[in-house]
C-alpha positions as CSV (number, residue, x, y, z in Angstrom):
1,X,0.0,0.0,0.0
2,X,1.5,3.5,-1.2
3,X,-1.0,6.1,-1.0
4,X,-4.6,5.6,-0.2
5,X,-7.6,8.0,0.0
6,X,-10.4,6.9,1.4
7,X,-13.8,9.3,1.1
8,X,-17.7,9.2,2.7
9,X,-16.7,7.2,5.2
10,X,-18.8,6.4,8.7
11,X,-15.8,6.0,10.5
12,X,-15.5,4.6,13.9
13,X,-11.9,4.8,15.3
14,X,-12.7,2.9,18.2
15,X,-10.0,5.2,19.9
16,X,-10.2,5.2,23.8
17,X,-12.5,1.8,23.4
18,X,-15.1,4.3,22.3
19,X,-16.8,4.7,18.7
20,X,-15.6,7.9,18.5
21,X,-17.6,8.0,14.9
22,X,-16.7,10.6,12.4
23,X,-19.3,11.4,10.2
24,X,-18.8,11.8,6.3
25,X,-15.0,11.3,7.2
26,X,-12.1,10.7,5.2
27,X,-8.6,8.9,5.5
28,X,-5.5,9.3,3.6
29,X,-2.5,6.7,4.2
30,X,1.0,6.8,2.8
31,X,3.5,3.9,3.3
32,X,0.8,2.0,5.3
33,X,-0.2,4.3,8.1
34,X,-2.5,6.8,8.6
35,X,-1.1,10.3,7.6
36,X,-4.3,12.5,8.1
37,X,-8.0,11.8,9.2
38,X,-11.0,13.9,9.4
39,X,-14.2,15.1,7.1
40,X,-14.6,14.8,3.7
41,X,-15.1,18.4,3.2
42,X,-12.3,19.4,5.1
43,X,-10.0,22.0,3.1
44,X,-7.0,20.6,5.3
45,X,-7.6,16.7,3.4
46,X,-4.5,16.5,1.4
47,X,-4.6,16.5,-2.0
48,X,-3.5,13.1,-3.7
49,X,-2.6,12.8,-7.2
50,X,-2.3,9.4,-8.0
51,X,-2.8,6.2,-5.9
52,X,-5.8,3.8,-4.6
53,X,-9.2,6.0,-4.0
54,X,-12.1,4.0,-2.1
55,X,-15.6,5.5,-2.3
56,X,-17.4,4.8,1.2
57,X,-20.5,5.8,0.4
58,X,-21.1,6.6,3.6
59,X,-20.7,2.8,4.3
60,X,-19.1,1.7,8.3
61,X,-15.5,2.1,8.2
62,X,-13.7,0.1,11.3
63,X,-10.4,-1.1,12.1
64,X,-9.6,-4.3,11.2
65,X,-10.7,-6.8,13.6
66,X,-8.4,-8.3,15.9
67,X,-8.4,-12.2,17.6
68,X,-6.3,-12.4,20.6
69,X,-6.5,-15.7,21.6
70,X,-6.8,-19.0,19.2
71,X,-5.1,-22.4,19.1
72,X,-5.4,-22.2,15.1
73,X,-2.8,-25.2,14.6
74,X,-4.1,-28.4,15.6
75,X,-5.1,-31.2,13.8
76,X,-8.3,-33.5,14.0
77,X,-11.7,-33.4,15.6
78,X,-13.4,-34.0,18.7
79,X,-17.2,-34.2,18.0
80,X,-17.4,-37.3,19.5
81,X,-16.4,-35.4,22.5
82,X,-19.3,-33.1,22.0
83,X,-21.5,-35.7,22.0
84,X,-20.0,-37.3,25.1
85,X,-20.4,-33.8,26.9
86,X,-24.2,-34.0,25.9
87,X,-24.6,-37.4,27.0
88,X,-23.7,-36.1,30.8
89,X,-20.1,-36.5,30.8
90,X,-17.8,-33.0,31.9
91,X,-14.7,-31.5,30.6
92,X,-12.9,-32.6,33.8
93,X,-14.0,-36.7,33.5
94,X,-13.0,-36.2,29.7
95,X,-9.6,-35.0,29.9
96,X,-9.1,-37.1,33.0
97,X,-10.0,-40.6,30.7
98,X,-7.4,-39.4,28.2
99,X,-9.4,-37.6,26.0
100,X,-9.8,-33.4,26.3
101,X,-6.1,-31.6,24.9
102,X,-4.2,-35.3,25.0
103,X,-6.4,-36.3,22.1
104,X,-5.6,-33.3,20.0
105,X,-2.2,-33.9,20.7
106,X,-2.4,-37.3,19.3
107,X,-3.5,-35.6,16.0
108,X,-1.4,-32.7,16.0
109,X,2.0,-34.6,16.9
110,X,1.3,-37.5,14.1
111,X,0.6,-34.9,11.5
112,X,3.0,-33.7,8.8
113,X,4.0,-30.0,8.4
114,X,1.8,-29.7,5.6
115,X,-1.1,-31.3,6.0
116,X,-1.0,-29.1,9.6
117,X,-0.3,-25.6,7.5
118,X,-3.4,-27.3,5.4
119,X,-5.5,-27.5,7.7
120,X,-4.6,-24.3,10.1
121,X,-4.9,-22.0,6.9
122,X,-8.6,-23.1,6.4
123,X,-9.6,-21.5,9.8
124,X,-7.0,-18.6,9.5
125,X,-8.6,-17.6,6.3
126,X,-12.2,-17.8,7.6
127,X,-10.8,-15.2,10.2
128,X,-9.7,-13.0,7.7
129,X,-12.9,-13.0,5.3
130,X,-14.6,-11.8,8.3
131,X,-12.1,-8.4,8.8
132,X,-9.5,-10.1,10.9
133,X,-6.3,-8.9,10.3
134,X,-4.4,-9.7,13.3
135,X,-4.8,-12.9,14.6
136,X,-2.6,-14.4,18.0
137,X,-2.0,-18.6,17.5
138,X,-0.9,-20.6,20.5
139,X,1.0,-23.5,19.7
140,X,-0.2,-26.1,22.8
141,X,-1.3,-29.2,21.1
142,X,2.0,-30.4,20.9
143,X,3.5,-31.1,24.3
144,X,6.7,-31.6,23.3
145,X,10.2,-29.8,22.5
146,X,10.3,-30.8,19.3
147,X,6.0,-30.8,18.3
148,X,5.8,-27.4,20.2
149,X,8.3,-25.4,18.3
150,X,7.0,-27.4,14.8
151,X,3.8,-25.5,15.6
152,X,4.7,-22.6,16.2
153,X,7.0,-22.5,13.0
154,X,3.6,-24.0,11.1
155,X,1.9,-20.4,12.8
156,X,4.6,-18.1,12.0
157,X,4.5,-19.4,8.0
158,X,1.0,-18.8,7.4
159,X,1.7,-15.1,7.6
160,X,3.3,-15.3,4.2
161,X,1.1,-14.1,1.2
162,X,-2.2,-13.4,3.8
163,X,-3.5,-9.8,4.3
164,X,-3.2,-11.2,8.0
165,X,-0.7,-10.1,11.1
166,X,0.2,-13.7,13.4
167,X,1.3,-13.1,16.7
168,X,2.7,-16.4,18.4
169,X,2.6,-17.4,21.9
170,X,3.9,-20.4,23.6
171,X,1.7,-22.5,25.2
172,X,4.0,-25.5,26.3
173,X,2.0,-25.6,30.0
174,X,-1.2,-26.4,28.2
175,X,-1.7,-29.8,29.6
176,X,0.4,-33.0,31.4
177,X,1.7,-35.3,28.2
178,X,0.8,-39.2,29.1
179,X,4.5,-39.9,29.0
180,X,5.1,-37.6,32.0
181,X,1.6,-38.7,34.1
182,X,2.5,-38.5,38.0
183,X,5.6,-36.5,36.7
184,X,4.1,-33.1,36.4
185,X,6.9,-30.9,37.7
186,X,9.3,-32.4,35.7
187,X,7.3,-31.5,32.6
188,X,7.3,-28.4,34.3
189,X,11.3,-28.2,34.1
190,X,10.9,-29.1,30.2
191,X,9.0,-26.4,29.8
192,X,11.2,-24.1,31.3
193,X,14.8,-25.9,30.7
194,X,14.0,-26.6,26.6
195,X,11.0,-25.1,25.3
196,X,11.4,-21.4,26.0
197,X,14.7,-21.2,25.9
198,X,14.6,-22.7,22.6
199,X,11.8,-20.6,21.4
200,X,12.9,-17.1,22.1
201,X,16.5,-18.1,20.5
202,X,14.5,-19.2,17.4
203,X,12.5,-16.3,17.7
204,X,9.4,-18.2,17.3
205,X,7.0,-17.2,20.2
206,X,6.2,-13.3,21.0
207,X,4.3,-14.6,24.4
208,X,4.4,-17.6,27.0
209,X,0.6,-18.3,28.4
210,X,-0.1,-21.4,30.5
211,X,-3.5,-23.3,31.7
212,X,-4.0,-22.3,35.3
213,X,-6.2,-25.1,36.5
214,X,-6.9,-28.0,38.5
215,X,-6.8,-30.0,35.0
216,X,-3.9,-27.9,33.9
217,X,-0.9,-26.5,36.5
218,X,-0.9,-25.2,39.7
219,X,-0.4,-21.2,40.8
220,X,3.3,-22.6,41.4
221,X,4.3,-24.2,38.4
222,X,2.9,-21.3,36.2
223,X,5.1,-19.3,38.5
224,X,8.1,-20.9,37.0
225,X,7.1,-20.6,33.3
226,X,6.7,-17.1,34.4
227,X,9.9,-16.7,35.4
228,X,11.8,-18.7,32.6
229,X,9.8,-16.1,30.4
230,X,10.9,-13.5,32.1
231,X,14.2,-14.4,32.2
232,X,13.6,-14.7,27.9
233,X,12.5,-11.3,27.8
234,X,8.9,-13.0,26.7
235,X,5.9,-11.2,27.9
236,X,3.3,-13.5,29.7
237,X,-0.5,-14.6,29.5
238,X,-2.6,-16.5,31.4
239,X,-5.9,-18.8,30.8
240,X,-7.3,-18.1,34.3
241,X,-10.0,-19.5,36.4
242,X,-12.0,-20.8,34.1
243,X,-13.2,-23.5,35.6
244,X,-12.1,-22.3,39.2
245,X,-10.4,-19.9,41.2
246,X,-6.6,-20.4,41.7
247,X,-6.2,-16.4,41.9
248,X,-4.9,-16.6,38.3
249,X,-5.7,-13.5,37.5
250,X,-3.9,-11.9,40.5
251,X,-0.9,-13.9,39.6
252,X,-1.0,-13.1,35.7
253,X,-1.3,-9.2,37.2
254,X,2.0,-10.4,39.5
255,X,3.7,-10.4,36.7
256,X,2.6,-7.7,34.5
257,X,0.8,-10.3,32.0
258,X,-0.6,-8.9,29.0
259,X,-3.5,-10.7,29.2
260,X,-5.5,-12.9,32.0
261,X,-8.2,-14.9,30.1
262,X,-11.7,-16.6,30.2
263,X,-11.8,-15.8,34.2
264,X,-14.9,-17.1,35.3
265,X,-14.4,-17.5,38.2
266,X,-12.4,-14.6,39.1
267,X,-12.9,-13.0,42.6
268,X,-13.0,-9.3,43.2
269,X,-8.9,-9.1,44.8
270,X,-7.7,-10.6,41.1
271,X,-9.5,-7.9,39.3
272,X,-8.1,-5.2,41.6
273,X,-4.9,-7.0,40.7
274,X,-5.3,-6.8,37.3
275,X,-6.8,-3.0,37.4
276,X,-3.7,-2.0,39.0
277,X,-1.2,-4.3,36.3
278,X,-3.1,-2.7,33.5
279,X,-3.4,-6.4,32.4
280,X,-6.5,-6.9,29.8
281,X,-9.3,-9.1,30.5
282,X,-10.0,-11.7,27.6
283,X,-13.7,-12.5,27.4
284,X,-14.0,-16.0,25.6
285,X,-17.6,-16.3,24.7
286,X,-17.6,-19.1,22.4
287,X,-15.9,-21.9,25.3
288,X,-18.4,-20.6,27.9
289,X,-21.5,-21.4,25.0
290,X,-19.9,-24.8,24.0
291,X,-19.4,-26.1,27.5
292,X,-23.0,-24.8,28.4
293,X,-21.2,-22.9,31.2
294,X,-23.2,-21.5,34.1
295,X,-21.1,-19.1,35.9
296,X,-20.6,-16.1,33.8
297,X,-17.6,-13.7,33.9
298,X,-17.3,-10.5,36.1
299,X,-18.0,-8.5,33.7
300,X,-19.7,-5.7,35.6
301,X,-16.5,-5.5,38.0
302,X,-14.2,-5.5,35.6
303,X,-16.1,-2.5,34.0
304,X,-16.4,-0.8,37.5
305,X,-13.1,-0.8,37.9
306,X,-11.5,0.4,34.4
307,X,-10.1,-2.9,33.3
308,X,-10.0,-3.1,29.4
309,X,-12.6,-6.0,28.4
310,X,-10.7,-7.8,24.9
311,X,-13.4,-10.5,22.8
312,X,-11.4,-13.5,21.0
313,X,-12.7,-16.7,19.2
314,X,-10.2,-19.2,21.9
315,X,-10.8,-20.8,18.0
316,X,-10.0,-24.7,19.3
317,X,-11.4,-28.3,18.5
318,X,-12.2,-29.2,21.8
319,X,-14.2,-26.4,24.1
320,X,-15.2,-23.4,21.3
321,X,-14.7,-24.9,17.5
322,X,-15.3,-21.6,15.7
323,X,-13.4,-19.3,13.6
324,X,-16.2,-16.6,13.6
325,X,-15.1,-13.1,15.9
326,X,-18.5,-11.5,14.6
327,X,-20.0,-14.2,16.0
328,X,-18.1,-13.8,19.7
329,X,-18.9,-10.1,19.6
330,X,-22.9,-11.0,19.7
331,X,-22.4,-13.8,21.8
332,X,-20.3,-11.6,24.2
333,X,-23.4,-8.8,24.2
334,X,-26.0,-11.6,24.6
335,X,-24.2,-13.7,27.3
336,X,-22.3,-11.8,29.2
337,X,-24.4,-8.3,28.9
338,X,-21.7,-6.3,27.4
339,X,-22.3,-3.3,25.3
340,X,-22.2,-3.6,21.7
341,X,-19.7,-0.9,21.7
342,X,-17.6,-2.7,24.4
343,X,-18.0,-5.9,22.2
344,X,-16.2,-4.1,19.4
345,X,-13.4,-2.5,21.4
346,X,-12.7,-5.7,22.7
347,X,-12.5,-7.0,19.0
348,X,-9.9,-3.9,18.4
349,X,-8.6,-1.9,20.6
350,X,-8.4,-4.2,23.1
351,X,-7.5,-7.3,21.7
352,X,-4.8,-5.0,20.6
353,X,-3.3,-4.2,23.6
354,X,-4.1,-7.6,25.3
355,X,-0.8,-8.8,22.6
356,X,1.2,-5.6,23.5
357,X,0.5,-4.0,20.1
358,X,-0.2,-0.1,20.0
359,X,0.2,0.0,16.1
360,X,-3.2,-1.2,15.0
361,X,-7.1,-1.8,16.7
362,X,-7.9,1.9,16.2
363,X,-8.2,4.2,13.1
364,X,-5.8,7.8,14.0
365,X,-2.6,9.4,12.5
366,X,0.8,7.5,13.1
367,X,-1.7,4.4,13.2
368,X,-1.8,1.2,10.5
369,X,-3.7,1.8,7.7
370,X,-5.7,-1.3,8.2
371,X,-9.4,-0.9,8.0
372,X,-12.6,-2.6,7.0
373,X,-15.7,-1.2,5.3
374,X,-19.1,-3.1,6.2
375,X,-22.8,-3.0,4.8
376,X,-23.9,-1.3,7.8
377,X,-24.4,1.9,8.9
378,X,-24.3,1.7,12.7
379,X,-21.5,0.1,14.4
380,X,-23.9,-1.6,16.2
381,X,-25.1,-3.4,13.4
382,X,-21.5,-5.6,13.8
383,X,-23.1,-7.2,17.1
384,X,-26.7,-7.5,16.4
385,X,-27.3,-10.0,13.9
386,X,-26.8,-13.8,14.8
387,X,-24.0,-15.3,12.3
388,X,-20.8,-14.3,10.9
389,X,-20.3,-11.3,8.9
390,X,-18.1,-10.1,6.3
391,X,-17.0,-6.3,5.3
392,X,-17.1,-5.6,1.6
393,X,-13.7,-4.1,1.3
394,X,-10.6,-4.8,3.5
395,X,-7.4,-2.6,3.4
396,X,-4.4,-3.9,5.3
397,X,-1.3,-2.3,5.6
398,X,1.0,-5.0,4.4
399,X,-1.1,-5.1,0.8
């Protein structure tokens, strides 16, 4: 993209996690970012000679959308799971019979390169129809040195030739392997001793998140992927009580974690905690709907006391099989009662900052040029209707 001038456009910056809607307003991009925004009929829009020129026609002009938490590379199924789960059975007795993540892994580890990158670009490209253009991939369904770093090398390739900006965050301390059952702090040391090490020298992983849970690791062994991360110069995440409390979310805050995630279950001291961290809350609306989840998220709290409310797919076979984020910003209004304007922060702005970018997630000057236009007039519009949706015209900086 060299010089772009877009016209008669309803444009919602989404700065400050607001609309922030300019009316009849224009954008002109040089070199992939912004250079000057404001009306139409402004006598200070620059005049451009030559370059792309985009007609709005007073159309709804957004940033591109932004998914902050997926598990894109995997490969297999687990309906039969589903099923189970209807049948009476939980996630818990699942994973604890061998199924849950150690099935996945099964898939994913006796998979080849390509028919993973096959399969992984199918949901990463049903992301980007819909006005993604950055998208975060965990790798996790590997559980091993060697089948953790493959999949986050499988993530880091798909960026080649898409409209689409991959973040990549290791998820080694997803779940216990069967070859290490009873031996959980030694996987622990694995993690620690092998994987990171190995993935910030390769320059593979942007993050390190772990699974905070009685099915996953305890407040203690997350500790110490935190600290190998830290000692890697790797920023952290958390998925946090989810399906309990472990004060997750106060120890993702502990350490200045970007994000804390699903967080169910969070009590009113971890929210402080993360208030105070500035660490973003990740609503994951599509898990909670799959696993017909009761206990819904403090989101009231979390708005009482400033912390910034990101939406993401959690895009994964086992607990929210979708690769829809229009889809998770209705669900996130009609489930957890946010506003349809906090739904669409949280799929920009927020889910921005919740992987440490500043660049993109809002339309202003200095910004990406990487914006959407949708058959819609009101913002709104983007949350109401049940079902994925797709913009018309999508500009991304790297085109």
């Amino acid at each position: 993209m060299d010089r772009l001038l877009l016209l008669h456009g309803r444009i919602a910056t989404m700065r400050g996690g607001r609309y922030g809607l300019i009316e009849d307003g224009a954008i002109f991009a040089e070199g992939g970012r912004i250079r000057w925004m404001g009306p139409t009929g402004s006598t200070a829009l620059p005049e451009v000679a030559a370059g792309e020129r985009i007609d709005a026609k007073g159309a709804l002009v957004t940033p591109l959308l932004v998914d902050c938490h997926t598990h894109l590379v995997y490969a297999g199924n687990r309906a039969r799971e589903y099923e189970m789960r209807l049948e009476g059975s939980t996630y818990q007795q699942i994973s604890k019979a061998g199924g849950g993540i150690a099935s996945t892994m099964r898939a994913t580890r006796a998979a080849s390169d390509e028919a993973l990158s096959a399969q992984t670009a199918k949901r990463l490209d049903a992301l980007v129809a819909e006005g993604v253009g950055v998208v975060e991939i965990k790798s996790g369904y590997g559980l091993d040195v060697e089948n953790e770093l493959r999949c986050l090398r499988v993530a880091r390739g798909l960026q080649d030739g898409r409209p689409v900006r991959i973040r990549t965050t290791l998820l080694g301390a997803h779940a216990l392997p069967p070859e290490f059952k009873g031996r959980a702090d030694e996987y622990v040391d694995l993690v620690c001793e092998q994987m990171i090490p190995q993935a910030a020298m390769a320059g593979l992983a942007d993050a390190v998140d772990a699974f905070c849970e009685g099915i996953g690791f305890t407040p203690g062994q997350v500790r110490r992927v935190f600290e190998a991360a830290r000692a890697h110069g790797l920023p952290v995440k958390l998925h946090a009580d989810q399906l309990s409390d472990l004060a997750g979310a106060a120890l993702a805050a502990e350490y200045g974690a970007l994000s804390a995630d699903h967080l169910e279950y969070t009590g009113e001291a971890g929210i402080e905690a993360m208030a105070k961290a500035g660490t973003v809350a990740v609503m994951l609306p599509g898990a909670f709907h799959f696993l017909r989840e009761t206990r819904l998220p403090p989101v009231e709290l979390l708005r009482k006391r400033g912390v910034p409310m990101a939406i993401a797919t959690d895009s994964n076979p086992g607990t929210s099989p979708t690769t829809s984020l229009t889809l998770m910003i209705h669900l996130a209004c009609s489930l957890f009662g946010m506003t349809p304007e906090e739904a669409l922060a949280g799929a920009t702005c927020h889910g921005a900052a919740a992987l440490g970018l500043d660049d993109c997630g809002v339309l202003g000057v200095g910004k990406r040029a990487d914006f959407a236009i949708w058959d819609a007039e009101e913002p709104a519009e983007l949350a109401y209707g049940i079902g994925p949706k797709r913009p018309t015209l999508v500009r991304h900086a790297a085109q």
